[in-house]
BAGULUM-144086 format. One record per atom (N, C-alpha, C, O): residue in three letters; x negated, y negated, z. Coordinates in pm, whole numbers, plus 50000, padded with zeros to 5 digits. Each point is the difference from the previous one (the first is absolute). Layout:
ALAXYZ
...
This chain:
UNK499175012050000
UNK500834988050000
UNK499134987450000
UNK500384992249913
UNK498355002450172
UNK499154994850028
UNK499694995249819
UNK499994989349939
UNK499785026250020
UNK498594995449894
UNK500984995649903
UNK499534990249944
UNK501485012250017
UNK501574996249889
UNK500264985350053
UNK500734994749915
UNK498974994750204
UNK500284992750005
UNK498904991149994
UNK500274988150018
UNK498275015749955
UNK498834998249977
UNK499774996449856
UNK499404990549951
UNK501295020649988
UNK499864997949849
UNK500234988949990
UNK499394989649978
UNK502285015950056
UNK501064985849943
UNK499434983250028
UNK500174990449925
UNK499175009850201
UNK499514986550014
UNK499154992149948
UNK499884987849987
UNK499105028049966
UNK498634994249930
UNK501084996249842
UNK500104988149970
UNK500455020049960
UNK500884997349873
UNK500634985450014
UNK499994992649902
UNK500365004850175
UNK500734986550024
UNK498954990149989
UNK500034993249898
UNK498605003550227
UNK498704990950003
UNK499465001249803
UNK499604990449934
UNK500525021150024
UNK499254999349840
UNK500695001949895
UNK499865009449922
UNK501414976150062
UNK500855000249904
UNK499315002849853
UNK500455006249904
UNK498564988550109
UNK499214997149859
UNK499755014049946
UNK499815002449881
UNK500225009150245
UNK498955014949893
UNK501515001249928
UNK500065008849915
UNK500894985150104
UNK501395008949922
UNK500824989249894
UNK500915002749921
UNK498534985750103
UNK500634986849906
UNK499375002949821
UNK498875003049963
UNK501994995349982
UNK499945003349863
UNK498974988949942
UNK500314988150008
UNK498455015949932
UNK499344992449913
UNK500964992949890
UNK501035004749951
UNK498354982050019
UNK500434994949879
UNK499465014049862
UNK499035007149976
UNK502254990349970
UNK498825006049841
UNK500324992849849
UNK500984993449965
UNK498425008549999
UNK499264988549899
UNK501885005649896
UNK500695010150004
UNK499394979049933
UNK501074999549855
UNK499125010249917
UNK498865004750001
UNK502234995949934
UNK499725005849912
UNK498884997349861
UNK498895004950023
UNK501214989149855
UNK499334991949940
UNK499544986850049
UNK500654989650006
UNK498115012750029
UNK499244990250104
UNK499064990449881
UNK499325006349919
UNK500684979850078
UNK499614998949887
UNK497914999349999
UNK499335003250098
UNK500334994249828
UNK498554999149983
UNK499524983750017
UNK500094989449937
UNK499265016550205
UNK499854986250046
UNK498904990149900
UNK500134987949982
UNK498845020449964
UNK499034986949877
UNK501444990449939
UNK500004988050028
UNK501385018649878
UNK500654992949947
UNK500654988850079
UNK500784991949949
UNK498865008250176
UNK500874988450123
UNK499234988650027
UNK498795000750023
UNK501774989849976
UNK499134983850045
UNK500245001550131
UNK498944999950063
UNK502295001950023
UNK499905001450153
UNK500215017250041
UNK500295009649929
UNK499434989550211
UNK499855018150021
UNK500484998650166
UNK499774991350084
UNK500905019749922
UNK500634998750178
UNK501215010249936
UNK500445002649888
UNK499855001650260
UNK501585009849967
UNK500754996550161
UNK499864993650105
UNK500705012649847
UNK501084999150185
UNK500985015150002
UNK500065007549902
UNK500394994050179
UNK500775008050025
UNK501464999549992
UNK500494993950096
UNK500145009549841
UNK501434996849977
UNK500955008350110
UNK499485007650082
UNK501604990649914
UNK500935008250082
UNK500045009950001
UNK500185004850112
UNK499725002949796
UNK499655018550031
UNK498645001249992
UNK499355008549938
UNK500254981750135
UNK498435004550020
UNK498775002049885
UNK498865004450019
UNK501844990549844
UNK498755006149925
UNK499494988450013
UNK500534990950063
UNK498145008349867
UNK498864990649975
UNK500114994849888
UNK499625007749912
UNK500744982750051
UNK500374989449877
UNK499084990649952
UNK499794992750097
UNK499525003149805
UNK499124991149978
UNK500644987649967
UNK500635000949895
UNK499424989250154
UNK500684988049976
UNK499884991849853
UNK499505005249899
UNK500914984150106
UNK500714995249910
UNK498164994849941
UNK499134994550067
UNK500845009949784
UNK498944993749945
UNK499924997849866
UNK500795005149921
UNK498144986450042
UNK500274992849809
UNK498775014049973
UNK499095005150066
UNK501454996849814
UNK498845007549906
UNK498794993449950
UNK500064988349961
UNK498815018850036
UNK498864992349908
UNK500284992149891
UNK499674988449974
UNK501415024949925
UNK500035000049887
UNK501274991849942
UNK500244994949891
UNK500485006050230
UNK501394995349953
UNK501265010449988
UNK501144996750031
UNK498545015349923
UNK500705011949973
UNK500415004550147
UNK499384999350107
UNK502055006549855
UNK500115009650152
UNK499455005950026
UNK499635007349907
UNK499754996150241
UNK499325004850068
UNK500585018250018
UNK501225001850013
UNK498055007849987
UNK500765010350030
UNK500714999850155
UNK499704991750085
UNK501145017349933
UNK501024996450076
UNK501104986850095
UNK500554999550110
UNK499304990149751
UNK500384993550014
UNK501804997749997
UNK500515002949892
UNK500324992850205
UNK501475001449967
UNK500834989549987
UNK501215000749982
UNK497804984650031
UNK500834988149970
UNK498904988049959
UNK498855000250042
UNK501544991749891
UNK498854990949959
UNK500734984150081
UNK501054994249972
UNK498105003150112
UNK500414985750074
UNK500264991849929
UNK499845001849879
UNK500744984450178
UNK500204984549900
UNK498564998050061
UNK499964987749999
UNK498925016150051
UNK499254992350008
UNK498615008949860
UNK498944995849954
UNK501685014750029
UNK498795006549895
UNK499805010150059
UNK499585009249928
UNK500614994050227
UNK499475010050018
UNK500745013549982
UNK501154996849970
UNK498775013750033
UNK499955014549988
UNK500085007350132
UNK499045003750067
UNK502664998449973
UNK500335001050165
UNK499485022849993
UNK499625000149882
UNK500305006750139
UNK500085010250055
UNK500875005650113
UNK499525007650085
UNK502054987749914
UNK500804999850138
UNK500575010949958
UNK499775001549880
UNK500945007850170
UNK500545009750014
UNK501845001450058
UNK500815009350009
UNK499204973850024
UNK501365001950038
UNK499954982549916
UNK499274990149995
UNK501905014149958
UNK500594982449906
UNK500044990250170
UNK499054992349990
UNK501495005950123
UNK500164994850101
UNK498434993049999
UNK499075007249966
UNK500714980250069
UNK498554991850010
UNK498775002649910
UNK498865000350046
UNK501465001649810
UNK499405002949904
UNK499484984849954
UNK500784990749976
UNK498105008750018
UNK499644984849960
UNK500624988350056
UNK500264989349945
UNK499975015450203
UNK500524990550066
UNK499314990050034
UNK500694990250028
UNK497855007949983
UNK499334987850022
UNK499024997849894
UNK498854995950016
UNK501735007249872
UNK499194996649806
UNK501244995649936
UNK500125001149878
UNK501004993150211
UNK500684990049893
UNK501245008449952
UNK500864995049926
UNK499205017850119
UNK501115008949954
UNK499925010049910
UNK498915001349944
UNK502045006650025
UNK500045011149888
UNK499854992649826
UNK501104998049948
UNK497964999049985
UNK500454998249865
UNK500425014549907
UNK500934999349919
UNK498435011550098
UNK501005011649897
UNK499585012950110
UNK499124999650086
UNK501575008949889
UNK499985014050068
UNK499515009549928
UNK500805005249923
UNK498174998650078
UNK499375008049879
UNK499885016049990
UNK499955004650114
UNK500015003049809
UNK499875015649979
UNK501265001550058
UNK500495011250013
């Protein structure tokens, strides 16, 4: 009984050995083609690379919306998609 309430306590003090890693999207794009670089974590936890302009100009791979400001969002949910680049200009693929 002792050692079952031992577990349980140490399980409780080390939320982290059981908290779900972020994991990366799916088509992650290639960061050389990016002028800015950073990701965040979205609501189901994956790892998202934020909103960025291409070298080239061309969409970026896994790209899903192109900002009013130029940039190339990677969001995964339409909700705060180029929300601080000026808004959605088209919804792409």
């Amino acid at each position: 009984m002792n050692r079952a309430i031992l577990l349980l306590l140490a399980a409780l003090a080390c939320p982290t050995l059981y908290a779900k890693a972020p994991s990366p999207a799916g088509n992650q794009p290639d960061e050389v083609q990016l002028i800015e670089h950073g990701s965040y974590t979205n609501r189901d936890g994956n790892m998202v690379h934020r909103p960025a302009h291409s070298q080239s100009g061309k969409v970026p791979l896994g790209a899903t919306a192109k900002c009013r400001d130029g940039s190339y969002s990677f969001s995964q949910h339409h909700r705060g998609t180029c929300s601080r680049h000026g808004g959605v200009s088209a919804w792409l693929g």
